[in-house]
C-alpha positions in Angstrom: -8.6 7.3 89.8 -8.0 7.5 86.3 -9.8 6.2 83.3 -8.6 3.9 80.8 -7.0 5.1 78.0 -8.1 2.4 75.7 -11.7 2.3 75.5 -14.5 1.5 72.8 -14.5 3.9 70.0 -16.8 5.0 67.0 -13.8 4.5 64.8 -14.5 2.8 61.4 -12.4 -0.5 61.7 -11.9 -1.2 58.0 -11.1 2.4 57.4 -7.9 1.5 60.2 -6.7 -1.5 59.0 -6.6 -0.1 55.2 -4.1 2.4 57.3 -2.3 0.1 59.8 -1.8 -2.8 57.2 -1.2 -3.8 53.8 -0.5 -7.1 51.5 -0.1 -10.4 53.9 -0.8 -8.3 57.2 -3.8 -6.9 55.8 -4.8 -10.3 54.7 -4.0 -11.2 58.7 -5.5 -8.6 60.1 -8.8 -9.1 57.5 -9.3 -13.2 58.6 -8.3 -12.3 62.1 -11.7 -9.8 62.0 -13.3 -13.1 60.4 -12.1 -15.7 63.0 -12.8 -13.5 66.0 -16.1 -12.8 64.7 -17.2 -16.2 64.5 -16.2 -16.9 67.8 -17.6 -13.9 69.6 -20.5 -13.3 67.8 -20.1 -9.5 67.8 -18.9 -7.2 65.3 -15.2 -5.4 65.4 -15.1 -2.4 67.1 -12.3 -0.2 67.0 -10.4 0.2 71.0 -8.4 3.2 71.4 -6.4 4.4 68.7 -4.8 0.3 67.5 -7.0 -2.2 68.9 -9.5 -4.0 66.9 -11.9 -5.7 69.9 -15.0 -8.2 69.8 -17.7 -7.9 72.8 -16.5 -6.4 76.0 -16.6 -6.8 79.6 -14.8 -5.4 82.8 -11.6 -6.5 83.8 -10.4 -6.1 87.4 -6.6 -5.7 88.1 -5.0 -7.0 91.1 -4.9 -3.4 92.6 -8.7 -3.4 92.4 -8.7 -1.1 89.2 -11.7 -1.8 86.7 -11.9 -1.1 82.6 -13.8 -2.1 79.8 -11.8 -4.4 78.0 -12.4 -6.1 74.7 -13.6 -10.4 75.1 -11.2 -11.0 72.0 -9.1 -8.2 70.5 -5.8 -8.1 68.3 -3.5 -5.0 66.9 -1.5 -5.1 63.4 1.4 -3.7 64.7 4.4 -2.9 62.4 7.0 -5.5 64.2 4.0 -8.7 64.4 0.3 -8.7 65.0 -0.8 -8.9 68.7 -3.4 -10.8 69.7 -4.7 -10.3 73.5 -5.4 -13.7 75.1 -6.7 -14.9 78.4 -4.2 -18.0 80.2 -6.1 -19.2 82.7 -8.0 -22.2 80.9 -7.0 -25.7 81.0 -5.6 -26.1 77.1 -3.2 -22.6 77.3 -0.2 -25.2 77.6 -1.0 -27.8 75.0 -2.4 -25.4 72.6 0.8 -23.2 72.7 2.7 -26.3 72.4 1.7 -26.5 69.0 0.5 -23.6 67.5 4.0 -22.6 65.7 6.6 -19.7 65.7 5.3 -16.9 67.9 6.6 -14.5 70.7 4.3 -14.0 74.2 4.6 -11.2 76.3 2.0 -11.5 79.1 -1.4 -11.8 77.9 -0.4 -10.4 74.0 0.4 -13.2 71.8 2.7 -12.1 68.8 2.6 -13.3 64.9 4.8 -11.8 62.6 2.3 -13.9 60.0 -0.2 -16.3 60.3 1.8 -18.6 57.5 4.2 -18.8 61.0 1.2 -20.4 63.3 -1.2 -23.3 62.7 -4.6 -21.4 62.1 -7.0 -23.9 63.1 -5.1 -24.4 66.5 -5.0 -20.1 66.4 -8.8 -20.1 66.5 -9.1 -22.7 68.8 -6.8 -20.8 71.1 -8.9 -18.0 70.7 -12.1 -20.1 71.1 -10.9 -21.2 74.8 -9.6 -17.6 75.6 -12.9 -16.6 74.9 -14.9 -18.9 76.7 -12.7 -18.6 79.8 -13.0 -15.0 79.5 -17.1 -15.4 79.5 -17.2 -18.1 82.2 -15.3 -16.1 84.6 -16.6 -12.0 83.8 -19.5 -10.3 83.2 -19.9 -9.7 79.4 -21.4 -7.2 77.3 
C-alpha cells in the first residue's frame, strides 16, 4: 500500500508562510497559527510541502487506508486559504450558517480573507472540529 504523501515535516513554519503569503494573507495565515494554537494546544508543524497542522492523529478512510493527519490544519493557498475541518459534530450546520462568505469543498473550508468570515464564529468552528476530531480518534 502506499504511504501518504503529506506527512509531518521538520520544515520551519514561519520560514513557509514568509514564502506562501504576504500583507492581509500573511496576517491570515499569522492569527490562523494563533487561533489554532490556542485551541489545540500544540505548536504548528509544517505537513508536506503547504500544510501548516496542530497535533495529529490517524485517520481511517472508508477503503480501510490509515495516515497521520493533522487535529487542525490550514494552507495559504494563492486563490483562498484552506482550512481542513471535521463535519460530523452537532453545530457544523448552524455554525456555517453564519460564519460569512466562504466556499467548501469536502472537508477544506475556503477564505479568500478572514475580513470575509466572522472570526469568533471561525474559531468556534474550529473549536468543535477539533473536539469532534479528539472525541472520536486517537490523538497524538
Amino acid at each position: 500500500m502506499a504511504e501518504a504523501k503529506t506527512r509531518k515535516t521538520k520544515a520551519s513554519v514561519s520560514e513557509y508562510l514568509a514564502k506562501a503569503a504576504s500583507g492581509e494573507r500573511l496576517a491570515d495565515a499569522k492569527k490562523l497559527v494563533k487561533i489554532m494554537s490556542a485551541v489545540t494546544g500544540d505548536r504548528a508543524a509544517m505537513w508536506g510541502p503547504s500544510i501548516v497542522g496542530f497535533g495529529a492523529y490517524t485517520l481511517t478512510y472508508a477503503s480501510g487506508r490509515t495516515a497521520e493527519w493533522p487535529v487542525a490544519a490550514f494552507s495559504p493557498r494563492k486563490p483562498a486559504t484552506v482550512v481542513y475541518i471535521s463535519r460530523g459534530f452537532k453545530k457544523y450546520d448552524s455554525l456555517m450558517k453564519k460564519l460569512g462568505k466562504y466556499k467548501m469543498s469536502g472537508g477544506c473550508l475556503h477564505i479568500k480573507s478572514l475580513a470575509d468570515v466572522d472570526v469568533d464564529l471561525l474559531t468556534q468552528l474550529i473549536a468543535e472540529s477539533v473536539a469532534y476530531t479528539v472525541a472520536t480518534h486517537e490523538c497524538r
